[in-house]
C-alpha positions in Angstrom: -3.1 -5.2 13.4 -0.5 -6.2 10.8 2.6 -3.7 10.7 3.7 -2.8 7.0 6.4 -0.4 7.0 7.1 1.1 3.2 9.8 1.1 0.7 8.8 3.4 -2.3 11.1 3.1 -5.4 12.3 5.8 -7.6 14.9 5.5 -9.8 16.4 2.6 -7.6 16.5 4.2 -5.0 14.2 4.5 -1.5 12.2 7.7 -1.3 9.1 9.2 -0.3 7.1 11.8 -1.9 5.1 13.9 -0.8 0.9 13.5 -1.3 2.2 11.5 -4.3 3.9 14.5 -6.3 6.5 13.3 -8.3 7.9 16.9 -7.9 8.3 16.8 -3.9 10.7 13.9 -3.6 12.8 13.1 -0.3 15.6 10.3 -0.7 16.0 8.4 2.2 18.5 5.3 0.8 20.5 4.8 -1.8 19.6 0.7 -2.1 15.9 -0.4 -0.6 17.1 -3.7 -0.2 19.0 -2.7 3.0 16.6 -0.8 4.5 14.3 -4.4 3.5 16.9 -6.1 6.2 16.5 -3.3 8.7 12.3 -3.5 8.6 13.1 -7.3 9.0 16.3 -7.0 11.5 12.8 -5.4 13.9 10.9 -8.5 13.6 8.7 -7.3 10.4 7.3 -9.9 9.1 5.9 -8.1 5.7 7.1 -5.0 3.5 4.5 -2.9 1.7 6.7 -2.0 -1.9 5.7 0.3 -4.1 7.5 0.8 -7.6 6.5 4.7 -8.3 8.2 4.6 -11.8 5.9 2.1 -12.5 3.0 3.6 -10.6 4.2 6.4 -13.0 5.3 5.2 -16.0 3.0 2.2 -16.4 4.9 -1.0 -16.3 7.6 -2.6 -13.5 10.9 -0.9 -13.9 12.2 -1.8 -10.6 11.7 -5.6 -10.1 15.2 -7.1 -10.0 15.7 -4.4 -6.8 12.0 -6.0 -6.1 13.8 -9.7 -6.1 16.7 -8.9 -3.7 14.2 -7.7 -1.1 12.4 -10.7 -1.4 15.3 -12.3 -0.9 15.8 -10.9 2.5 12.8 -13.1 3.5 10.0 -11.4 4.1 6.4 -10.8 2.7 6.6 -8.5 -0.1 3.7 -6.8 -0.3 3.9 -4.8 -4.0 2.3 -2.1 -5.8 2.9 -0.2 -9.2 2.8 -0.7 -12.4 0.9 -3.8 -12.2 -1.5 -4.0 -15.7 -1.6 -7.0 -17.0 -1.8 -10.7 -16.7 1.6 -11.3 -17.5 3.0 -8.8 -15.2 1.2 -9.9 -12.4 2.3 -13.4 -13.2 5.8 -12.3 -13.3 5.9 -10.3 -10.3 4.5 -13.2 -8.3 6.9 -15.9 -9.7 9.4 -13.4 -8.3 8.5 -14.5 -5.0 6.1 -11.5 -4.2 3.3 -12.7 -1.9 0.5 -10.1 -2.6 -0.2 -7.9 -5.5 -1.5 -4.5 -5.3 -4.0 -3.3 -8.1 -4.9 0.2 -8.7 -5.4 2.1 -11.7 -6.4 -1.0 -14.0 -9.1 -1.8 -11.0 -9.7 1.4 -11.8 -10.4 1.3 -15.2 -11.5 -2.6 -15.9 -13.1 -4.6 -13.0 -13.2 -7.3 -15.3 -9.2 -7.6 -15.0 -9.5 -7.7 -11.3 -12.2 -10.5 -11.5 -9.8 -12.5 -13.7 -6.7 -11.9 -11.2 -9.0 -13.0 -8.4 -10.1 -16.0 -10.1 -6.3 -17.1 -11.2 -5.0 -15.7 -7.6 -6.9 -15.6 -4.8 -5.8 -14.1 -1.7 -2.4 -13.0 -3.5 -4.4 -10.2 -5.3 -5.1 -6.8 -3.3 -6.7 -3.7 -4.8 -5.4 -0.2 -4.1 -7.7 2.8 -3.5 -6.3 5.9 -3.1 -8.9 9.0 -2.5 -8.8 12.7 -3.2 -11.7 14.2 -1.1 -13.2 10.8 -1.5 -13.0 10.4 -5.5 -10.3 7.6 -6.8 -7.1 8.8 -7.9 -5.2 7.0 -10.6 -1.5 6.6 -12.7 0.1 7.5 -9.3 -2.1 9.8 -8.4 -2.2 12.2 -10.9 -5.5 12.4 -12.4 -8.4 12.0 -10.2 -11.5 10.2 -11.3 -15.6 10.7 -10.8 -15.6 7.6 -9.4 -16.7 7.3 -5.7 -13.9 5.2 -3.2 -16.5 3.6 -1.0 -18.4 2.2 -4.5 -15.2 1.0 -6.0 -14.3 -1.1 -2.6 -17.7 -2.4 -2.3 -17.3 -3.5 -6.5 -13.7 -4.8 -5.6 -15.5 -6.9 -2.5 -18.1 -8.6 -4.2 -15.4 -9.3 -6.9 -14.0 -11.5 -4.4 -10.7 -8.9 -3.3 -10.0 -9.9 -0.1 -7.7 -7.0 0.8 -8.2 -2.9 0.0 -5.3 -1.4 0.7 -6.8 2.3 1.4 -5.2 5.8 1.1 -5.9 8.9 1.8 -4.2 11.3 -0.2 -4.8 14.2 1.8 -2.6 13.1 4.6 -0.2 11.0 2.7 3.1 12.0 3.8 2.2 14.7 5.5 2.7 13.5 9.1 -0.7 15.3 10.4 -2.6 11.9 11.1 -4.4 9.5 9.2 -7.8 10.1 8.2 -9.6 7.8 10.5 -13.0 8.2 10.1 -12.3 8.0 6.6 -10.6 4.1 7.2 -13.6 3.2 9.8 -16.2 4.4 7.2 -14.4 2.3 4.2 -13.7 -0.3 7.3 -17.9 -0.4 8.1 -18.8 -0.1 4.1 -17.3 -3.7 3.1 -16.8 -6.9 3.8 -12.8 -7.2 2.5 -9.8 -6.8 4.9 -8.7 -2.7 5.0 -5.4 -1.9 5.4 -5.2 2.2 6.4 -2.2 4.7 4.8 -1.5 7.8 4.7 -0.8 10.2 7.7 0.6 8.1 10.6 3.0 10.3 12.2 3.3 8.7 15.4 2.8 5.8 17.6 -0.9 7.7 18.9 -2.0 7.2 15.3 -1.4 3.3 15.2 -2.7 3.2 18.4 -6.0 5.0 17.2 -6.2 2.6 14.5 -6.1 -0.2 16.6 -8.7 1.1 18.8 -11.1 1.5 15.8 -10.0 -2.4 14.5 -11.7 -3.6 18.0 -15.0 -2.2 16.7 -14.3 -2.8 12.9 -11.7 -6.3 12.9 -11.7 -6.0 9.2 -9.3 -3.0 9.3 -6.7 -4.5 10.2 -3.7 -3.1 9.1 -1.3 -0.1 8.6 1.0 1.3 6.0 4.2 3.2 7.7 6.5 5.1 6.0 7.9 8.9 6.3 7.0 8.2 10.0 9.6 5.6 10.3 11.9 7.5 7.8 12.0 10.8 10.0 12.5 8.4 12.9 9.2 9.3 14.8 8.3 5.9 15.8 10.2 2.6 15.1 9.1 -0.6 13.4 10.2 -2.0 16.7 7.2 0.2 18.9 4.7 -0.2 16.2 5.0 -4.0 16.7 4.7 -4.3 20.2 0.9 -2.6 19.8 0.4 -5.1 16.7 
């Protein structure tokens, strides 16, 4: 199971909120790029990035913070903001090695279809659930549309990686949702990567367990976790 500890980006700076809400922000550094060289300083071999002011406000505003972490020589795994061609094209000529979709999956498929065709593997899709109903724009308005349908669309487009989050738990430090990540997991044929609600090494550990029966969820999104200094990148890859 691939280890991706989190760097969320807010006004430069490395944060996490809480369930998403823009409103119940906690700052955890000052410049992302150092706490890039401290994931990688463990032996992380990739960084799961999300830009919430573009998650929020629609377009990249972070990416020349985006290009020093890539500098520090990891896989930059990055999300927000990501809604057109062109931006997808510029973000990967940054150096960026996989591109997270999520509200324009959301809304156009087609888009998705075209990234996949231009990209390949580089091109992920984000599904973030509320009570199993996809969540766009950073989470702030929830949609009709059914998680397990949109991942099973995103599959047969070709997405070979669903990065999948339940809301619920995100940041919360209760526990992931795992029957929710087995279900999406046993649903399609893409690679799942679980977030939201690890709190503690038990909960990778759990995840691991369910990747024996299910390979194709095989990996996990750590953040708060890390930040509050309940488990280190360092224990989570020793079980990875």
């Amino acid at each position: 199971m691939t280890i991706y500890p989190a760097i969320d980006i807010k006004n430069g700076k490395a944060v996490r909120l809480l369930q998403g809400r823009a409103d119940q922000e906690t700052i955890y550094a000052e410049k992302p790029p150092m706490v890039a060289q401290q994931f990688a300083d463990a032996g992380s071999d990739w960084v799961h990035v999300v830009d919430l002011d573009g998650a929020f406000g629609g377009t990249p505003k972070n990416l020349e913070i985006i290009k020093e972490i890539v500098s520090v020589g990891m896989n930059v795994q990055l999300g927000g903001g990501q809604r057109s061609l062109e931006i997808v094209e510029q973000t990967l000529t940054a150096g960026v090695s996989r591109v997270v979709i999520g509200t324009k999956a959301a809304e156009s498929p087609s888009f998705v279809a075209e990234l996949v065709k231009e990209f390949g593997e580089k091109i992920a899709v984000g599904i973030d659930a509320n009570d199993g109903k996809v969540a766009v724009k950073g989470w702030v308005d929830t949609t009709g549309t059914d998680a397990l349908e949109m991942a099973s669309q995103m599959s047969d487009l070709g997405v070979q990686t669903i990065i999948y989050t339940d809301i619920g738990t995100d940041g919360m430090l209760t526990g992931p949702n795992l029957e929710a990540q087995e279900k999406m997991a046993d649903t399609i044929a893409a690679n799942v990567i679980a977030s939201g609600g690890v709190s503690r090494l038990g909960d990778v550990v759990a995840l691991a367990d369910i990747e024996k029966r299910r390979p194709n969820l095989n990996g996990v999104i750590v953040g708060k976790a890390i930040y509050e200094n309940r488990v280190t990148v360092g224990e989570l890859l020793e079980i990875s």
